[in-house]
LODRENGU-377386 format. One record per residue (C-alpha): x, y, z. Coordinates in Angstrom, 3 decimals. Layout:
<recs>
        px        py        pz
         X         Y         Z
...
</recs>
This chain:
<recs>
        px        py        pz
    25.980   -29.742   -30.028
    26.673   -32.616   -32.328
    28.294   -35.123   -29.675
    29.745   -37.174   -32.531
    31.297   -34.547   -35.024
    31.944   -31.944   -31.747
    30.375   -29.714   -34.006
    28.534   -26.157   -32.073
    26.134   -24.112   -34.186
    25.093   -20.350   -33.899
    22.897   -18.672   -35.143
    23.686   -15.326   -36.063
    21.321   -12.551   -36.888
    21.857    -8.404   -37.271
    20.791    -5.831   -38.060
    16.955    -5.661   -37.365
    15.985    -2.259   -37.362
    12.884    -2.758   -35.856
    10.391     0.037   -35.856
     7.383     1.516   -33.401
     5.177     1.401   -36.006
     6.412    -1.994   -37.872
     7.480    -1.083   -40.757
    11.196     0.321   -41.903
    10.986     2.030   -45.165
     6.514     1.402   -45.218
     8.167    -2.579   -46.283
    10.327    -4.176   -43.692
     8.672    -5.407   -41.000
    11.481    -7.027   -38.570
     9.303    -8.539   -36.012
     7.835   -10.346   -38.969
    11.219   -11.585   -40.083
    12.436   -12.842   -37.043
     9.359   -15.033   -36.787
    10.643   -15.880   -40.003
    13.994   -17.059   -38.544
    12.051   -19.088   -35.873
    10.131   -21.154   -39.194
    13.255   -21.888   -40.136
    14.380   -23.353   -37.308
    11.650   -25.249   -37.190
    11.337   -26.418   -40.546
    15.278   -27.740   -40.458
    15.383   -28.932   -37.190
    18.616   -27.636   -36.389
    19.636   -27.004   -32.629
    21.782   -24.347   -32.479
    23.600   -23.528   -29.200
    22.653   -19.678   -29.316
    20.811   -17.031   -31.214
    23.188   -14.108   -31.353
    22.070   -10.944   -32.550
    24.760    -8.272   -33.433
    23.303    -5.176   -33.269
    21.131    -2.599   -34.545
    18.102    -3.886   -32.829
    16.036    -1.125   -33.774
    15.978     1.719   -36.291
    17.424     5.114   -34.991
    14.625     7.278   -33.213
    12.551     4.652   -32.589
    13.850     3.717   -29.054
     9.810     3.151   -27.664
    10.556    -0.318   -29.980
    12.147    -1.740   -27.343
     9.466    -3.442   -26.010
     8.560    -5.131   -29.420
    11.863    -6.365   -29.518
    12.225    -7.955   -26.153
     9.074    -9.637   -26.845
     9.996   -11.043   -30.134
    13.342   -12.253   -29.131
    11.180   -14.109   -25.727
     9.033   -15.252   -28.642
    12.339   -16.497   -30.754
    13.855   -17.823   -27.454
    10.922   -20.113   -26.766
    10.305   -21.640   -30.513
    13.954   -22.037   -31.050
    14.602   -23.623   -27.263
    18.013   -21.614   -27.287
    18.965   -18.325   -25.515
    18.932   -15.237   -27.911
    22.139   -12.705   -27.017
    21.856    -9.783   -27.950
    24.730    -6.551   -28.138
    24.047    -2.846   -28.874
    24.418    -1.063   -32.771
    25.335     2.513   -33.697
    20.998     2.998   -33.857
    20.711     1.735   -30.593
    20.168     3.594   -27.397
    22.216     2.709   -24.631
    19.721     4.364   -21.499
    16.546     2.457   -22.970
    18.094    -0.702   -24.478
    18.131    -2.029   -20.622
    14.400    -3.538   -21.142
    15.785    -6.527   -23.125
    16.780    -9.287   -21.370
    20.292    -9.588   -20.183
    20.804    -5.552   -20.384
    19.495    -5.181   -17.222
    22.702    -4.102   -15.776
    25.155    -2.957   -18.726
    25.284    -3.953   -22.348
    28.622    -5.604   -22.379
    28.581    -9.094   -20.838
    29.342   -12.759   -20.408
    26.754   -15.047   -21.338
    27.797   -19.119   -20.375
    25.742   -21.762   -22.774
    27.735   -25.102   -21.114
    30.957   -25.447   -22.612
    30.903   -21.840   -24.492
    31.651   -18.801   -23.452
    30.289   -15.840   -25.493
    32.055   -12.433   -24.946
    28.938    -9.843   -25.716
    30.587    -6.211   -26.663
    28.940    -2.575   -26.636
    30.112    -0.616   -29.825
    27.179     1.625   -29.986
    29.671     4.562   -30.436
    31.927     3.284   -32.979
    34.528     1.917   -30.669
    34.557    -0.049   -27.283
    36.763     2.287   -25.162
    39.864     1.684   -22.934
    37.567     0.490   -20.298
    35.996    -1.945   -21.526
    38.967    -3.206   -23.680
    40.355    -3.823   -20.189
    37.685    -5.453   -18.743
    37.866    -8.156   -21.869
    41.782    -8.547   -21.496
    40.578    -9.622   -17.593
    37.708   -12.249   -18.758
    40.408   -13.577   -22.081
    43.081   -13.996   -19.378
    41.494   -17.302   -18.511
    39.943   -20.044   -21.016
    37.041   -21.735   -21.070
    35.488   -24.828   -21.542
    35.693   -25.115   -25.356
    36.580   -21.558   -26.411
    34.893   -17.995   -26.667
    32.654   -16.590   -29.383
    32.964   -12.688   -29.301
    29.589   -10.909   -30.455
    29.697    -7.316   -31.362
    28.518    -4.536   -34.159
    30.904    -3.184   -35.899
    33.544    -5.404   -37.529
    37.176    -5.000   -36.608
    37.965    -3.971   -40.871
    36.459    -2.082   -43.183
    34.176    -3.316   -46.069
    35.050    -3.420   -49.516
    32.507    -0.866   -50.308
    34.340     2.802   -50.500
    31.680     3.974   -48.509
    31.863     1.824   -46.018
    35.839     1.229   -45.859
    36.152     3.315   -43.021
    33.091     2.373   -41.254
    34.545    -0.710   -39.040
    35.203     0.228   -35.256
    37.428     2.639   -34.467
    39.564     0.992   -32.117
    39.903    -2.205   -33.666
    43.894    -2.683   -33.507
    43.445    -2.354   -29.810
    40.534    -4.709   -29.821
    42.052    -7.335   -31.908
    45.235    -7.328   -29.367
    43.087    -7.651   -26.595
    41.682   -10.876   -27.836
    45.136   -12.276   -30.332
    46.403   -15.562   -28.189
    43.299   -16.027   -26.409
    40.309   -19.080   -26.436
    38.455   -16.748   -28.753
    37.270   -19.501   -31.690
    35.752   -16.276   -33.838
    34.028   -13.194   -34.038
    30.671   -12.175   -35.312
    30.004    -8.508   -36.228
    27.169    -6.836   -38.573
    26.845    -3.365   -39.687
    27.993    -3.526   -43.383
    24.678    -5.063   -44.273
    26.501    -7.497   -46.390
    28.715   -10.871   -45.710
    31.924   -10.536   -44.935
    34.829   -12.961   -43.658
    38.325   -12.230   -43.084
    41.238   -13.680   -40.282
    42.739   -11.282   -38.569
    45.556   -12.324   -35.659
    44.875   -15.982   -36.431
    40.966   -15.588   -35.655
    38.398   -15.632   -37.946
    35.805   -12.498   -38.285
    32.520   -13.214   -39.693
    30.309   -10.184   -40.560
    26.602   -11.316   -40.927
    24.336   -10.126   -43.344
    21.443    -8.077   -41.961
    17.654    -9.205   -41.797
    16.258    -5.744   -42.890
    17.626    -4.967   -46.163
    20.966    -6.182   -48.028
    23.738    -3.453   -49.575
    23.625    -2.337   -53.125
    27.104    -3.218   -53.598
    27.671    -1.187   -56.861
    25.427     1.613   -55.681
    28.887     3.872   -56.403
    31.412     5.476   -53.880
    29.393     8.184   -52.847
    25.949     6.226   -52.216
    24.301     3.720   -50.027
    21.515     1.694   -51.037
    19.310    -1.342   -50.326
    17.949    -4.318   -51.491
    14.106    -5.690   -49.768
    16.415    -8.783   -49.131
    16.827   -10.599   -45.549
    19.464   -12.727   -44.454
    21.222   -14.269   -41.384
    24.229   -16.856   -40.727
    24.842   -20.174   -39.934
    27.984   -20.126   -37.960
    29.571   -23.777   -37.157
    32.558   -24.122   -34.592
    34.095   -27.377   -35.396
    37.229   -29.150   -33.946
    39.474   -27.890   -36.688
    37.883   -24.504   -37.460
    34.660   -22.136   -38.248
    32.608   -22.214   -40.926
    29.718   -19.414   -41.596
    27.255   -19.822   -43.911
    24.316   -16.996   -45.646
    20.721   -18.067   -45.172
    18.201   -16.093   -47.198
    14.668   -16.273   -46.497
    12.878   -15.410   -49.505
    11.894   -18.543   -50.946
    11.403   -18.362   -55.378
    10.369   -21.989   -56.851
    12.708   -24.494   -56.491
    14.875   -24.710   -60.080
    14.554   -28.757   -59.580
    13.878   -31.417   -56.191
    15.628   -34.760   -56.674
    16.488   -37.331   -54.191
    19.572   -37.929   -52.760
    20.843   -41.113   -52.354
    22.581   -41.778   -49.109
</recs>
């Protein structure tokens, strides 16, 4: 954390779809592109508190990837010298996601990094479920430290995509009065495959963009299509707000370079 501005930096992945065999659709290779994440931590220097990961961790069927991704999060982990949370997507599977780290003994959790609490969600079916929106009106009923950052899949709204308008989580009234009033500084969600930030009950929602393929977002109201393009988020927590930025790691020729004078 900055100590000076009070300034706390995520960094928020999704959608990975990592594969057995390495590559989703014979291009995307999401091992590779998390490596390219870890460059670009390196290359900027940043420090971010956390590496969250929203969901979709692996491509649907391909639940013997597991292994690949707990290795290439450990991999992540160590370059970036920040913990790497992770929650579950509608391609996930609950019974064999417990080989990554921090699954061990359920998928939703609480994960401490000092001051900040992050609230890690299971909607691998669409919805959380009365249970567990219980269990996170328990943890909200107390703060902590310097707020809560709720991590989960499927955003609490629909996108602006017809196709996907109805595609947020099922329960998310029920959700989102579970955590109105509370610590909770924002929430990060995936699953649309495209940015996305609203505020809902006072609390802003940030979707990410997904590292395996961006939305076609005039692919039509009855299609769904992707671009090769990979992208994560910046998310900053500052004293007065959140602010989420889109990273994109392709990298064309620079337009111009010029100095800046400080």
């Amino acid at each position: 954390m900055s100590r000076a501005t009070g300034r706390l930096t995520v960094l928020h992945l999704s959608d990975v779809h990592i594969t057995r065999d390495g590559r989703l659709y014979d291009r995307v290779d999401g091992v590779a592109r998390l490596r390219s994440v870890a460059d670009y931590v390196t290359r900027t220097g940043i420090t971010p508190e956390a590496i969250v990961v929203t969901g979709d961790l692996i491509e649907r069927g391909h639940g013997d990837a597991y292994e690949r991704v707990r290795a290439a999060f450990d991999d992540l982990e160590l370059t970036a010298g920040t913990p790497v949370l992770s929650v579950l997507g509608n391609h996930d599977e609950p019974a064999r996601a417990h080989v990554l780290r921090g699954h061990e003994h359920g998928h939703h959790r609480v994960a401490l990094v000092e001051d900040l609490r992050f609230l890690l969600l299971d909607s691998s079916r669409g919805e959380l479920g009365a249970e567990q929106i219980a269990w996170i009106r328990a943890v909200l009923r107390e703060p902590h430290g310097v707020g809560t950052v709720v991590a989960l899949h499927h955003p609490p709204l629909g996108s602006p995509m017809p196709v996907l308008a109805r595609a947020g989580l099922r329960d998310a009234e029920a959700f989102l009065d579970a955590i109105a009033g509370t610590d909770v500084r924002t929430v990060l969600a995936g699953h649309f495959h495209h940015p996305m930030s609203a505020t809902l009950r006072d609390i802003p929602i940030s979707v990410g963009p997904a590292l395996s393929y961006h939305q076609v977002m005039d692919a039509g109201p009855d299609h769904v299509s992707g671009h090769d393009r990979a992208m994560f988020s910046l998310v900053h927590l500052m004293p007065g707000g959140v602010s989420a930025t889109s990273i994109g790691l392709e990298h064309p020729d620079p337009l111009f370079t010029s100095p800046i004078t400080r």
